[in-house]
Backbone bond lengths (Angstrom), bond angles and torsions (degrees), N, CA, C in turn:
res aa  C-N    CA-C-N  psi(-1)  N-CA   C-N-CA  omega(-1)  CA-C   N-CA-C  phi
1 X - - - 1.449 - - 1.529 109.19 -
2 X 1.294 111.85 128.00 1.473 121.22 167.52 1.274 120.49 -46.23
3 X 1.405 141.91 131.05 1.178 126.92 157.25 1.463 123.77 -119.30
4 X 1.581 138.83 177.72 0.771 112.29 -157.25 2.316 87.27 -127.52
5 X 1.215 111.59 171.53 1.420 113.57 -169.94 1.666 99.32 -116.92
6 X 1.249 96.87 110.23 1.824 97.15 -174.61 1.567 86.46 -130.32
7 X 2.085 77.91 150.93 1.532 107.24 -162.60 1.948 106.75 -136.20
8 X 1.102 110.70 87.30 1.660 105.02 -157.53 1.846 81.69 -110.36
9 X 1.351 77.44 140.11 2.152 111.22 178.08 0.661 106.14 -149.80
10 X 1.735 123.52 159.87 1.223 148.94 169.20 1.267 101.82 -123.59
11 X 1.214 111.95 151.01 2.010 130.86 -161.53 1.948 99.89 -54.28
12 X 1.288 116.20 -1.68 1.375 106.99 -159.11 1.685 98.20 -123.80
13 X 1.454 105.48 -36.91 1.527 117.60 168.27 1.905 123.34 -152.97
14 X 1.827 97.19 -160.74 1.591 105.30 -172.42 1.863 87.17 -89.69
15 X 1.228 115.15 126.45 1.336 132.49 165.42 1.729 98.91 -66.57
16 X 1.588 107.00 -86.50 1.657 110.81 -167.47 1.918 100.95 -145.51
17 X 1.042 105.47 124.45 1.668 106.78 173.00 1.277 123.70 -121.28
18 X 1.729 112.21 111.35 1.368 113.76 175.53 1.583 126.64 168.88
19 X 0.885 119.91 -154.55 1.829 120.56 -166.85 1.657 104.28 -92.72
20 X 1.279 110.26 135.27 1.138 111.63 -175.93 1.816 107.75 -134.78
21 X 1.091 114.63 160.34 1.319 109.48 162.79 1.781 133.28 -87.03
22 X 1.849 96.99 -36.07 1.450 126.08 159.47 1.202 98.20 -139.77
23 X 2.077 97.90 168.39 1.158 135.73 -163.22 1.755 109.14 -153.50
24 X 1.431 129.31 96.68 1.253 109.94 164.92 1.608 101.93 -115.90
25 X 1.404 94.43 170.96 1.638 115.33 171.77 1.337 109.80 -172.20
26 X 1.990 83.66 140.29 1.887 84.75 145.53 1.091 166.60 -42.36
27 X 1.339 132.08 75.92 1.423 123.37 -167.07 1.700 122.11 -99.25
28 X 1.055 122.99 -174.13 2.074 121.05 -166.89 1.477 77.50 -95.30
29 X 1.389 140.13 33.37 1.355 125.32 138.79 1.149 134.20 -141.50
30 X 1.525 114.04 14.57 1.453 136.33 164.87 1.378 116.37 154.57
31 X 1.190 126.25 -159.63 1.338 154.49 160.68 2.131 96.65 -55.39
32 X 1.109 121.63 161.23 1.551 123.32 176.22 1.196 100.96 -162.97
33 X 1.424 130.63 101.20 1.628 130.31 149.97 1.188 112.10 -75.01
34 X 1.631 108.86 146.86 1.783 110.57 176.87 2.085 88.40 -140.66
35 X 1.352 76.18 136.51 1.975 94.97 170.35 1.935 102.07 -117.55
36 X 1.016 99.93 -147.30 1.118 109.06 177.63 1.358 124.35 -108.37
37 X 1.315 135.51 129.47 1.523 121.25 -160.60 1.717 127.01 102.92
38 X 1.988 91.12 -21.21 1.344 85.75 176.92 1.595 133.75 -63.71
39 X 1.322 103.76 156.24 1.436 99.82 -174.12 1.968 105.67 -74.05
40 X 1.380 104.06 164.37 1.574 130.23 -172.55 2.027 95.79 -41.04
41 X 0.952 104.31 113.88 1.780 116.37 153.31 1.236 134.08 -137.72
42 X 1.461 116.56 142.73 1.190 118.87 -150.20 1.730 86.53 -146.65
43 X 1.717 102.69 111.84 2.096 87.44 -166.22 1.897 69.91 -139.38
44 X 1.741 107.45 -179.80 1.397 122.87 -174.21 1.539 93.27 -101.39
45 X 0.926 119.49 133.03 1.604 133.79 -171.49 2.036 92.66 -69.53
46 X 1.453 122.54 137.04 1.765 102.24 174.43 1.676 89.98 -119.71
47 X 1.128 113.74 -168.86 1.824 131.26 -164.37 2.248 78.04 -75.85
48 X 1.159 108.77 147.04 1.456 142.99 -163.40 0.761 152.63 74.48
49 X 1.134 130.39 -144.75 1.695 113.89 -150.01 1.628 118.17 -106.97
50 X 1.297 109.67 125.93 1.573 111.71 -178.27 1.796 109.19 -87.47
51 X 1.089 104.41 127.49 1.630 107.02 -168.52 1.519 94.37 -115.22
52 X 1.531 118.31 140.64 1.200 125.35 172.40 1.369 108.07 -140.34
53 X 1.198 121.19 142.43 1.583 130.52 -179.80 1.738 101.83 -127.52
54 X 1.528 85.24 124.54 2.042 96.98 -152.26 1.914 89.04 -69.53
55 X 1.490 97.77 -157.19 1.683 101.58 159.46 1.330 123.64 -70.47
56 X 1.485 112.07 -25.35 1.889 108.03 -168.94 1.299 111.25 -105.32
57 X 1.333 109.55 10.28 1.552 121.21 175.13 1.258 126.74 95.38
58 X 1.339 130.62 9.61 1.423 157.69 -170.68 1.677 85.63 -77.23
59 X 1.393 108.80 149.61 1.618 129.75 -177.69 1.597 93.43 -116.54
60 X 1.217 111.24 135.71 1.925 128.75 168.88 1.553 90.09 -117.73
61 X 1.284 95.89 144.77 1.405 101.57 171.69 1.587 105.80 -168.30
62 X 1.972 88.09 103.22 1.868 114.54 -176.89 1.565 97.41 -84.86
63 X 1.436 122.57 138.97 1.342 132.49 131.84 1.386 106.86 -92.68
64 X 1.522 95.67 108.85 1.379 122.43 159.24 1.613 132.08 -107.05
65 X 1.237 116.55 163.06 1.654 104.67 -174.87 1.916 105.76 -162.47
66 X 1.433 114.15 127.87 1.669 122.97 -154.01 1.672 121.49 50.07
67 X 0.964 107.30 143.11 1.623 125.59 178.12 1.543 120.51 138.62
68 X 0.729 104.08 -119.53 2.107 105.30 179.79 1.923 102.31 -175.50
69 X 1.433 95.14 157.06 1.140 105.60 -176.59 1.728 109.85 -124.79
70 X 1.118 135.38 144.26 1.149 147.57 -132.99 1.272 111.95 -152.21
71 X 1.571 131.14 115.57 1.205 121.33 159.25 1.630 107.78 -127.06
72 X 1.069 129.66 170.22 1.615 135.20 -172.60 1.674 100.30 169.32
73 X 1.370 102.01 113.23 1.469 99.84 144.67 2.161 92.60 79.71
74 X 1.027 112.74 52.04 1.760 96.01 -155.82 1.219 120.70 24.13
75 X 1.379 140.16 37.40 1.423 138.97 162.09 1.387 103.05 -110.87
76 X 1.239 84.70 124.08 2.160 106.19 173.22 1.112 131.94 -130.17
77 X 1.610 109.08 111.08 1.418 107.68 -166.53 1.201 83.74 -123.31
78 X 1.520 94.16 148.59 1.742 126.71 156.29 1.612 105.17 -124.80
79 X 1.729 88.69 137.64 1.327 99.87 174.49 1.218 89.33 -153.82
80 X 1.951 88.86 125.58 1.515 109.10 173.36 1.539 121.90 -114.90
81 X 1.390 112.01 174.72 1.512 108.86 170.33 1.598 123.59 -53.32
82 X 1.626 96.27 -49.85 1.430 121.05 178.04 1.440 101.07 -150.92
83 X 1.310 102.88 124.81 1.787 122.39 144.13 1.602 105.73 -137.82
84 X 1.511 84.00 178.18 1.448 110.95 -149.36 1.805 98.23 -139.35
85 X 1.152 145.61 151.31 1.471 145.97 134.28 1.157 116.69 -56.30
86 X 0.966 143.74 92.27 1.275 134.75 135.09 1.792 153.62 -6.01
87 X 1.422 98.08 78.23 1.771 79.11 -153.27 1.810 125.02 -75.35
């Protein structure tokens, strides 16, 4: 199974770094799921929550708020103004 390499920060530090299977988030144009394979996106990150489900099935879950979200190549970065982990 493909996976994809996500890299989530906030302007001050490393939020969470690593392999995931999915990736959604909020963006100023909806909801955004990413698998593996997806094609190139480039959207404005909006105020909520970035959810990631690693390789072994573990759930991350950033409240984040401004920045952009990024995919290329299964690499996905978000970088926001401010996020947070979620506990």
């Amino acid at each position: 199974m493909a996976l994809l390499h996500v890299s989530v920060v906030a302007a001050d530090r490393e939020i969470w770094v690593g392999e995931a299977k999915q990736v959604s988030a909020k963006t100023s144009e909806g909801e955004i799921g990413i698998l593996a394979g997806h094609e190139p996106v480039l959207a404005t990150l909006a105020h909520g929550e970035v959810r990631v489900t690693t390789a072994n099935g573990e759930k991350i879950v950033v409240d984040a708020e401004g920045g952009f979200f990024s995919v290329d190549h299964d690499q996905v970065q978000v970088v926001a103004g401010r996020a947070a982990l979620v506990a």
